[in-house]
N, C-alpha and C positions, 0 to 999 in steps of 0.2 A: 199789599197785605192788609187784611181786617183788622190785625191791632198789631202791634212793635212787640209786643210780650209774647204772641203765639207762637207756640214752636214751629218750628218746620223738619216736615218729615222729608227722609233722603234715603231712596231705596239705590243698594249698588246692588247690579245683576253678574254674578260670576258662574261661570261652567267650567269644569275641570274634569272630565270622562275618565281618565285615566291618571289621574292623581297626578297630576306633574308636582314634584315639591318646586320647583322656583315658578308655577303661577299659584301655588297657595300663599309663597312669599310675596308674591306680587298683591293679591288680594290683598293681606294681613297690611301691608306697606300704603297700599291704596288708602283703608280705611285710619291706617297710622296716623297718616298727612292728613287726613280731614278731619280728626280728634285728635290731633299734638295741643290743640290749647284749651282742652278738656269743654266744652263748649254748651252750655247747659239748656242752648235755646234748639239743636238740635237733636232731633230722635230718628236712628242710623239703625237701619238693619239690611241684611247682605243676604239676598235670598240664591241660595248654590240650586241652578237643575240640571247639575249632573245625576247620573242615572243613581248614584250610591253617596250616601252622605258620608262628611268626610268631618271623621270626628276630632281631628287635628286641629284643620280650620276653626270645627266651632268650640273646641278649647280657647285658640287664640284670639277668639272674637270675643269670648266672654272673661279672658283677661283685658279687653280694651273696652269694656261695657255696651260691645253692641250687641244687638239680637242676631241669630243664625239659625235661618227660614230652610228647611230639606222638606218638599212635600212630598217625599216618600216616591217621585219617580219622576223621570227624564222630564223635562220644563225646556220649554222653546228660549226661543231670546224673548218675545213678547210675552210667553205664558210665565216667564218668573217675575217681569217688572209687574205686572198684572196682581200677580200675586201678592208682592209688597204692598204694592199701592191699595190693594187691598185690605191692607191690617192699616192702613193710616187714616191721620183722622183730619191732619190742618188743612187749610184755605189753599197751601201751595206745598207741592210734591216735585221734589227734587230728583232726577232719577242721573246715574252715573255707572258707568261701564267700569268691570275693577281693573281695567289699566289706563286710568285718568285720576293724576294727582293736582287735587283740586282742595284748597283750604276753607274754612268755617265761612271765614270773611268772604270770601270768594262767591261762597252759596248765599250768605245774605245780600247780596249787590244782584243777584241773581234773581232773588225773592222778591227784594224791594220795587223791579220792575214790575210784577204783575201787578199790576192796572191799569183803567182807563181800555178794558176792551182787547188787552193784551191776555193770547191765551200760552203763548210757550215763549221765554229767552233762554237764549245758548250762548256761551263763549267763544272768543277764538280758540283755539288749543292750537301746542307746536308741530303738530300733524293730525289732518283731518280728512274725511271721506268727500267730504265738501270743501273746494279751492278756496272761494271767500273767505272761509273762518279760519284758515292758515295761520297763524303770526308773523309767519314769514313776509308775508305781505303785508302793506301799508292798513295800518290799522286806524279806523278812524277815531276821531274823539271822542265821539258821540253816538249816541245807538241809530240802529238803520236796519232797515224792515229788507232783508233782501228774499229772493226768489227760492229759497230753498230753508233746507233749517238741516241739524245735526243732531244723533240720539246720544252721540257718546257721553254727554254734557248739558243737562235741560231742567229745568225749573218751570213747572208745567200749573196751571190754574186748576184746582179740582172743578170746581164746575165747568170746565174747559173739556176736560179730560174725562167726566162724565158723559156729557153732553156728547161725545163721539165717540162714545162704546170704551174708551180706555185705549190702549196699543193694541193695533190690530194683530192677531194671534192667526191669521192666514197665512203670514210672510216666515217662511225659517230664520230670517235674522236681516235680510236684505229688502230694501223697499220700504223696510216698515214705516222710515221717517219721512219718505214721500207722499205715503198713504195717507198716514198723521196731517202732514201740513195739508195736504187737498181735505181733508176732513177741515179741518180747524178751519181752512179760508170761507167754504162752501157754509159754514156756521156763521159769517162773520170775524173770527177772532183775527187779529194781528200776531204776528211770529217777530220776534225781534233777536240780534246778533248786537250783543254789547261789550263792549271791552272792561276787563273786569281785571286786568293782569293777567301775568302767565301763566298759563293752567296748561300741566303738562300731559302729553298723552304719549303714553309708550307702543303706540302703534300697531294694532293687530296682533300682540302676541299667544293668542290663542288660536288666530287663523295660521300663523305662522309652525304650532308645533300639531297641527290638525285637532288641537281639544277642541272639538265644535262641531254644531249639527249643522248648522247654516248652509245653504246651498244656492248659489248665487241665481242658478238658470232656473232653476223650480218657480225660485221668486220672481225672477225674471217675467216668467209665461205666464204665470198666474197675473201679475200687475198686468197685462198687457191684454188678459181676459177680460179683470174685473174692470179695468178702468184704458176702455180701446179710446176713448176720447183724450185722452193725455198719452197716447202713444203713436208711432207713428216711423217705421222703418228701425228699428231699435234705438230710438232717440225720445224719452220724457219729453213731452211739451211743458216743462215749466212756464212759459208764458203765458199759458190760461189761466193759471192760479198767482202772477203777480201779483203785488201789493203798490209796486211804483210803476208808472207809466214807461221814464227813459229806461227801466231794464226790462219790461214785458219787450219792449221794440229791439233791443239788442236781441233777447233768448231767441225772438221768433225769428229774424234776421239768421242768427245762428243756426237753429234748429231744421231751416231749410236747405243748407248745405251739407253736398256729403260729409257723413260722418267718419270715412277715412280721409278726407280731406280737411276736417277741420282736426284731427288728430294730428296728420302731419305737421301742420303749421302749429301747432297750438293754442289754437286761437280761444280757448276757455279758459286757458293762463290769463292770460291777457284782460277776459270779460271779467272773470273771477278780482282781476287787481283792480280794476275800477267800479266791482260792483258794487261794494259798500258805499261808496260815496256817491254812486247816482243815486241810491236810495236811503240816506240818512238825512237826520231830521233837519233843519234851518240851521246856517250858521257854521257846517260842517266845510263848503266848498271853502272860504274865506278861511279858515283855521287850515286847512291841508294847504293852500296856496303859500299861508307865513311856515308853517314847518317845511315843504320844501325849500322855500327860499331860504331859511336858516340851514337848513342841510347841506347845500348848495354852499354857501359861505364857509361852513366847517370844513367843506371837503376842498375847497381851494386852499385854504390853510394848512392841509395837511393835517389834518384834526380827524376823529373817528365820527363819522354821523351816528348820532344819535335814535335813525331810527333804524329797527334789526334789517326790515327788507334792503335799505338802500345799502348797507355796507360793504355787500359785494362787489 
């Protein structure tokens, strides 16, 4: 960040077509948790592109002192973060899905990465669109540059974010973070996945009661028009756009196999659990090596391991 004093702006994007009261609660809860410790350094507004503004909500937003953004009709998923990001002014833009419960502290550790060429960090969260950033899985100590990135949860560079047109507004809601990260690498910038604590995600509940424009195969065909060089039998080639060498040679390894065949087996489980640590920074293989082995010793003891994936 340019100075320790700058605020940091943090757009949540929430859609609600048909009013459901328990995702207004969820919204209102979302933003609860990330102003419970009244937080002076950040500036929080909730842009709704639902088709009809929902004056419920932006009562409940302006008893929590945030701003509540209705541009007067239907907003994509990228055309409302757009929109936010648009009224913001800091160095770094925080952007959050309203069903990710995510603290002040949280978003500053978050901020505090970008630099040094870094143009977006994400968290783990306790369910993700992306395998890597799981919590379920072995979480490294240390940050680590892997092959993909997550919108749910992102602290993004404005001159980053400039610099590539902002969130690409082609995609209804799907693709758009793969679109982003091929933008960003193709720039130069670095994408980084930092552990920052538990940052909870309540998992698709908008796709879940159909509040939502999103259309997964639209996005689909469209990625696979705009960018045929990163596609390939319905399989992303993430390993064009790596950032570590040993996981470009796993993806593409991967990515030449059928793809019901690497479904059966699971074998992206698998990539997903060691990806972080093929590509985190120095220092990180030696620290995973002593926490296994103390894990390892707990659980001969009959002791609960210490860390959440290996418990099962």
């Amino acid at each position: 960040m340019s100075s320790s004093q700058e605020k940091i702006d943090v757009v949540v994007c929430h859609y609600n077509k048909d009013q459901f009261p328990h995702l207004r609660f969820m919204a209102l809860h979302t933003i609860a948790f990330l102003c419970k410790d009244h937080p002076a350094d950040l500036n929080v507004i909730l842009v709704d592109g639902s088709p009809q503004r929902d004056d419920e909500l932006a009562q409940g937003l302006t008893a929590l002192g945030v701003e509540y953004l209705h541009c007067g009709r239907e907003l994509s998923f990228a055309e409302a973060f757009n929109a936010g990001i648009k009224k913001t002014f800091s160095s770094v833009i925080v952007t959050v899905v309203n069903d990710v419960l995510i603290e002040a502290k949280q978003v500053r550790q978050l901020a505090e990465e970008i630099r040094d060429g870094i143009g977006c960090v994400f968290p783990y969260l306790s369910w993700d669109d992306y395998g890597a950033a799981r919590t379920r899985r072995l979480r490294v100590p240390r940050r680590c540059f892997p092959n993909r990135m997550s919108f749910n949860s992102a602290a993004f560079s404005r001159e980053a974010l400039v610099r590539v047109g902002l969130v690409p507004e082609k995609m209804t809601g799907c693709y758009n973070d793969v679109v982003l990260f091929i933008r960003l690498r193709e720039e130069g910038y670095s994408i980084v996945l930092q552990n920052v604590g538990h940052v909870l995600h309540l998992a698709q509940q908008t796709l879940k009661t159909g509040a939502t424009s999103v259309s997964y195969k639209s996005d689909e065909l469209l990625f696979a028009k705009e960018y045929p060089q990163y596609w390939r039998n319905g399989v992303v080639l993430f390993h064009k756009a790596a950032q570590r060498w040993p996981t470009r040679i796993i993806y593409q390894m991967v990515e030449c196999l059928p793809a019901r065949f690497v479904e059966k087996l699971g074998i992206w489980n698998w990539v997903w659990a060691i990806e972080p640590y093929l590509c985190a920074e120095k220092g990180t293989y030696k620290e995973c090596l002593i926490r296994l082995y103390k894990c390892f010793l707990l659980l001969n003891r009959g002791k609960k391991c210490p860390i959440p994936s290996l418990q099962k």
